[in-house]
Structure formats: structure tokens, C-alpha cells
C-alpha positions in Angstrom: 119.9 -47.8 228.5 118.7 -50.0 230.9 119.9 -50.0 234.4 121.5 -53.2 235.7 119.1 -53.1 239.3 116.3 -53.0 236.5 117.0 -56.5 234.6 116.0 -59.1 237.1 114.6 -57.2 239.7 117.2 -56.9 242.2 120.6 -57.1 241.0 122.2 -58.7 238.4 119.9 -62.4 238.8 121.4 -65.6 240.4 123.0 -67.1 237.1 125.1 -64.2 236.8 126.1 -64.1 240.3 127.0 -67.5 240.9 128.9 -66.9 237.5 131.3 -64.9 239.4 132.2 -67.3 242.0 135.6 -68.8 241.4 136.2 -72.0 240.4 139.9 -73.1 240.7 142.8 -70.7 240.0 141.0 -68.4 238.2 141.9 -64.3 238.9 143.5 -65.5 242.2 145.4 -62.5 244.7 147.6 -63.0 248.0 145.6 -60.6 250.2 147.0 -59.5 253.7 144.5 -60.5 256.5 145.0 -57.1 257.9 143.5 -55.2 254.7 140.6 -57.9 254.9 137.4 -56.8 257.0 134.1 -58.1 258.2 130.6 -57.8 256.1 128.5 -56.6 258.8 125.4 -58.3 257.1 127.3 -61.6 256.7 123.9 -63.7 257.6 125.6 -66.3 259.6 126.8 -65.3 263.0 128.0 -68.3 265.0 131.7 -69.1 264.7 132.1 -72.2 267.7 135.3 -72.2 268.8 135.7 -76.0 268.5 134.8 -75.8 264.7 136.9 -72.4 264.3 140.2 -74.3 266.3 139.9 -77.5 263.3 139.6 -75.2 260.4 142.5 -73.2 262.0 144.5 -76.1 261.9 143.7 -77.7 258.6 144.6 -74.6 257.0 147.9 -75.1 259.2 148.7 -78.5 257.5 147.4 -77.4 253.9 146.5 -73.8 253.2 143.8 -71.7 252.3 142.2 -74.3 249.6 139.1 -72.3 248.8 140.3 -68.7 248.2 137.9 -66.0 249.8 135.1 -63.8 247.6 136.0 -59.8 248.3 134.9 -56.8 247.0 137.2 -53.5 247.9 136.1 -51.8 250.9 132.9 -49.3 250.1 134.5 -47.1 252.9 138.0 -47.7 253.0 140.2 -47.8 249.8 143.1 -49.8 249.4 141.4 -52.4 251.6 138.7 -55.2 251.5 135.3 -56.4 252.5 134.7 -60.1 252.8 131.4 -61.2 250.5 132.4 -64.8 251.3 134.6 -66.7 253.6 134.7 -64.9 256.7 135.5 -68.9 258.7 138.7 -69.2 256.8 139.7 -65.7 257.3 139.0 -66.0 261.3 140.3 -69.2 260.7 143.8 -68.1 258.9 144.2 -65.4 262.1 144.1 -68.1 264.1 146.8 -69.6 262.2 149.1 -67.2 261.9 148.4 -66.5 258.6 149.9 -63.4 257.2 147.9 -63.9 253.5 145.0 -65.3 252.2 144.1 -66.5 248.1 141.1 -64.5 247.5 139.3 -63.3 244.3 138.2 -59.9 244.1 134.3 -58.8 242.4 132.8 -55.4 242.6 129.9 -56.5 243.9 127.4 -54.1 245.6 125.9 -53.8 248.7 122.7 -56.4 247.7 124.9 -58.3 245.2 127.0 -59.2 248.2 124.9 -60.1 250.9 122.8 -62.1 247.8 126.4 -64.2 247.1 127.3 -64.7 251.3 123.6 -66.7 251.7 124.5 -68.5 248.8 127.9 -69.3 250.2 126.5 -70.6 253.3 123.4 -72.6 251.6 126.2 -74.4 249.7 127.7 -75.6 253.1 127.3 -79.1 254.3 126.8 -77.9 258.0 124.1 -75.6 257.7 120.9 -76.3 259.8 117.9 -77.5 258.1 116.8 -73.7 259.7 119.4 -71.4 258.6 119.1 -72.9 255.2 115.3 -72.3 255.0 115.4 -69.0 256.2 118.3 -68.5 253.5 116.2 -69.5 251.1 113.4 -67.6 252.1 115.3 -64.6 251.9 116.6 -65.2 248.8 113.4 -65.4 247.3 111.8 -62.4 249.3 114.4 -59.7 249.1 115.9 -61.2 246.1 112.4 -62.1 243.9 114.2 -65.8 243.0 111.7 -68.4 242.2 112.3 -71.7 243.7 113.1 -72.7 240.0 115.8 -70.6 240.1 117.0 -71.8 243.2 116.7 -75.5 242.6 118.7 -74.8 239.0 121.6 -72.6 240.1 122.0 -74.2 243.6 121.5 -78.0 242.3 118.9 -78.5 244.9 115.3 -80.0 244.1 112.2 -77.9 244.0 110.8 -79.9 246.4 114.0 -79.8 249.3 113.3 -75.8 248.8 109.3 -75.9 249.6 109.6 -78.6 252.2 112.5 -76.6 253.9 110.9 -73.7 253.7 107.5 -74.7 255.1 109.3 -75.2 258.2 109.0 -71.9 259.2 105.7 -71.7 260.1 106.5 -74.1 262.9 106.3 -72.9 266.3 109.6 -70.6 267.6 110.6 -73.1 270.3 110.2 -76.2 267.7 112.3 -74.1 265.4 114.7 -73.4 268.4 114.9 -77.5 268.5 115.4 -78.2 264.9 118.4 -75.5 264.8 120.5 -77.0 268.0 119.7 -80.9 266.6 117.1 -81.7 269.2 114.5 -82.5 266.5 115.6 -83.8 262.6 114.3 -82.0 259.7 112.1 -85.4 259.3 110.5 -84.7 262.6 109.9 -81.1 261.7 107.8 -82.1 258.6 105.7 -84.3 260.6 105.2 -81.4 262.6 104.5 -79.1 260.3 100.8 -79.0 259.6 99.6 -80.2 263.6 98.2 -77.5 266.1 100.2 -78.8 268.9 103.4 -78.9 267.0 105.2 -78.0 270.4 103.7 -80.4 272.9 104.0 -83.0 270.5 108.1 -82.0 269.8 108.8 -82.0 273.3 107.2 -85.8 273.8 109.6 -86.8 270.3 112.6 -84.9 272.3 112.0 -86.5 275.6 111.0 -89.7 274.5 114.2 -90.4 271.9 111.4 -91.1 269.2 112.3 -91.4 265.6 110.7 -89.9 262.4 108.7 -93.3 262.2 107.8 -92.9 265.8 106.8 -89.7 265.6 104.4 -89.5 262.1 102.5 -92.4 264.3 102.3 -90.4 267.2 101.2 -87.2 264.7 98.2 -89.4 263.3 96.8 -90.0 266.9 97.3 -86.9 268.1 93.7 -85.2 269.1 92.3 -82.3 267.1 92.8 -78.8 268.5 89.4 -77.9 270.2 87.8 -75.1 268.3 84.6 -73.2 268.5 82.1 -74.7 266.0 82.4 -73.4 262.8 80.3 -73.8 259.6 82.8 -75.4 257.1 83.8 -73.5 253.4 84.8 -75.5 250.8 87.6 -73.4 249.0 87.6 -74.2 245.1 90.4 -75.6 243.6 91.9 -72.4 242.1 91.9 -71.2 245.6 93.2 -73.5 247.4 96.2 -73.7 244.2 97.1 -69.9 244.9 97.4 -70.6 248.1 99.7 -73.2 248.0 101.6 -71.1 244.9 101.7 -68.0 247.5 102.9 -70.5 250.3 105.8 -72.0 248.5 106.5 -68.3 247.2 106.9 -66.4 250.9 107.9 -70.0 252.7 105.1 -69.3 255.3 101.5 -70.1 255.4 99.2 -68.1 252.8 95.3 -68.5 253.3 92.9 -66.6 251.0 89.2 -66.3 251.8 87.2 -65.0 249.2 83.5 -63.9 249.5 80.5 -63.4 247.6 80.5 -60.2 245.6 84.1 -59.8 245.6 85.2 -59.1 248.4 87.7 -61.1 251.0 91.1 -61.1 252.8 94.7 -62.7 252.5 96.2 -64.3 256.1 100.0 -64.4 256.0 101.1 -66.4 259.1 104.4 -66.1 260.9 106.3 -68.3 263.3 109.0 -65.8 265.0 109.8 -61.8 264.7 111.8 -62.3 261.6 108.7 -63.8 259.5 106.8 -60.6 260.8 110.3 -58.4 259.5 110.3 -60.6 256.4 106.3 -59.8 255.7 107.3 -55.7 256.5 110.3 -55.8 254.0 107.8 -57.4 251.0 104.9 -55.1 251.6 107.3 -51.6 251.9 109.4 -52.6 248.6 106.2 -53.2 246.2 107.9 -56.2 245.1 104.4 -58.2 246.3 102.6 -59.4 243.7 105.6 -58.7 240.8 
């Protein structure tokens, strides 16, 4: 018999998950607010009380529409933990609410934090940030390809790898591409430069657009280094890299020596590429 943590790695794989989600009517329950609680891993943790006060009151004027994803409460029985939909349940509190639709799934612990970043990738408002380092974590702690991705989340392969190399910009450029300072386009002209941040602060100050700024990128002075003697990588090489790049969503450089020998780089932009790199190495999924 083969256990169901087994078949795809980590849970039950993304086409059976995002089989569960409900579409329409289907399995729906009334669900008192007060047996509804919290997922303490819910990844997203910003509810502005602006956007919080409109959902409040479209729900107000037209109800729940979208009926919550639960699971019953791994601590207490009788009650509920939200896998998805935690705004519209703050939301329906705020409303008055006394019941929500919601469609109950025993999901487990890493089957339901796997369907909440789905839930928020799927979201029209998420920051080209918060949906790179969903997807990063999707393929990380979850082993999805970006194939997998692109086909269950109807996003190209190529949206997944470009959002994802953003995170080996700089923490403060990051910190401006999350609050809308700087436009995903920006970022990606940003992306390969050494002065990534001097050069985002001058878009920033100066009001420059993405057309603006990929001239500014092409005139920008190389960072001074020490003289080195230049390697030419082959072209196997420089593939894996690339292959282990797209993989991780940060920057991969191999260098491989005579006889065998050599060493992999992994670079990080910010403490949670360093967490994400500690999570791979300490659950032998590397390399799988």
C-alpha cells in the first residue's frame, strides 16, 4: 500500500488539490462565524482596513459569493479552521454576519497551507512579491515544477520564472516593488545590474518609466571589481544553472574545476531566501 505523502512528494500533488476547490454550489454548509477560526500559517498577513471596510460592505449588499475552503479544527472538534478565505470571514464579522457558505475538505496540515498560497496567487491584488515568493514556496516546500504551476494555475511558464527571478533583487528594491514604488517591469530591468538599488531609487525619484529605466540600465557603469582572469562556462553548465535558477527562484552559479572537483553558489536576497535554502537542504528533497 502506498502512502498518500509518498505519491507526489508532498501531499496529494497540485491537480488533485485544486480538484477540491469548489466551484459553484457544490457540497455547500451555513457555518457560524464563531465555530470558524484562523490558520496560523495563512501566508498572507496584511488585512488594510480600507480594503477590509469595502469587502465588509459588498458582502452587506450581496452576500458571501465565494463560499470559504475549511477543514475541521485539528484541536478543537465541532469547530473549523479556515484553509481559504480568511478576508471574507474578517470581512462577514464586520458585517454582522452570523453565517458564512463554506465547503468543508480534510485537508492536512501541508495540504492546507499548499491550497491558502494557491488561494492568494489566484488573487488579482497580490504584489508581483508576494506572488513570487508564493510560487517559490510552492515549488520548494511543495517539489511543483513550474510546469505544474503554469498548467494548474493558468499562468505561463515564463510569468513564473520572470517573477520569480525577482527575488534575488536587493531587500530594499524588493521593499519598493511590494508597496508600488517600482513596477514589476522596473524590477526586471533591475534584475541582473550590481547597483540594482541606487539605480531603483533614481527610477523612484525621478518618476521614470520601464522605457526610461531599461535606458538608464544600459548606461549604467560596471561594478568595479578586482581583476579577474575570465572562465568560460560550457554550455551544459551554464544550462544547469539556469535549470537550478528557475527551480529555487534565486540565483544558482556552478563552478566546476579540473579533476572533478568544484562548488555550487546559491544567492539570497533577504532572511527568508536564507530560511528557504535551510528548509531544502534539512528535508533531502534537493536534488529529487
Amino acid at each position: 500500500m502506498t502512502d498518500k505523502k509518498t505519491r507526489t512528494g508532498l501531499g496529494r500533488g497540485l491537480s488533485t488539490l485544486m480538484a477540491d476547490v469548489p466551484e459553484g454550489g457544490k457540497d455547500l454548509s451555513q457555518i457560524d462565524v464563531d465555530q470558524i477560526h484562523a490558520n496560523p500559517d495563512q501566508p498572507r498577513r496584511s488585512f488594510p482596513k480600507h480594503e477590509m471596510g469595502e469587502l465588509a460592505t459588498s458582502i452587506r449588499e450581496k452576500g458571501v459569493i465565494q463560499p470559504l475552503i475549511l477543514r475541521p479544527h485539528p484541536s478543537r472538534p465541532g469547530e473549523y479552521e479556515i484553509v481559504a478565505g480568511e478576508r471574507r470571514w474578517r470581512a462577514a464579522q464586520i458585517a454582522r454576519l452570523h453565517q458564512v457558505p463554506a465547503v468543508i475538505r480534510d485537508f492536512d496540515d501541508t495540504e492546507a497551507l499548499e491550497v491558502a498560497i494557491i488561494e492568494n496567487i489566484q488573487r488579482a491584488d497580490l504584489n508581483p512579491v508576494d506572488e513570487a515568493q508564493a510560487f517559490r514556496q510552492l515549488m520548494q516546500r511543495f517539489g511543483h515544477t513550474q510546469e505544474q504551476l503554469s498548467e494548474a494555475l493558468g499562468k505561463s511558464r515564463s510569468h513564473i520564472a520572470n517573477q520569480t527571478r525577482l527575488l534575488s533583487l536587493p531587500a530594499d528594491v524588493l521593499e519598493m516593488l511590494q508597496d508600488g514604488r517600482l513596477s514589476a517591469g522596473h524590477a526586471r530591468v533591475l534584475v541582473p545590474l550590481e547597483h540594482a538599488s541606487d539605480l531603483a531609487r533614481r527610477v523612484v525619484a525621478q518618476g521614470l518609466s520601464v522605457r526610461q529605466t531599461e535606458v538608464l540600465a544600459r548606461k549604467a557603469p560596471p561594478s568595479p571589481k578586482a581583476p579577474t582572469k575570465r572562465i568560460t562556462k560550457d554550455a551544459d553548465t551554464r544550462a544547469l544553472e539556469g535549470d537550478l535558477s528557475a527551480a529555487i527562484g534565486m540565483n544558482v552559479t556552478v563552478n566546476h574545476k579540473r579533476g572533478g572537483a568544484g562548488s555550487v553558489t546559491v544567492s539570497y536576497a533577504d532572511l527568508e531566501g536564507l530560511d528557504a535554502i535551510c528548509r531544502l537542504l534539512s528535508s533531502g528533497s534537493v536534488g529529487q
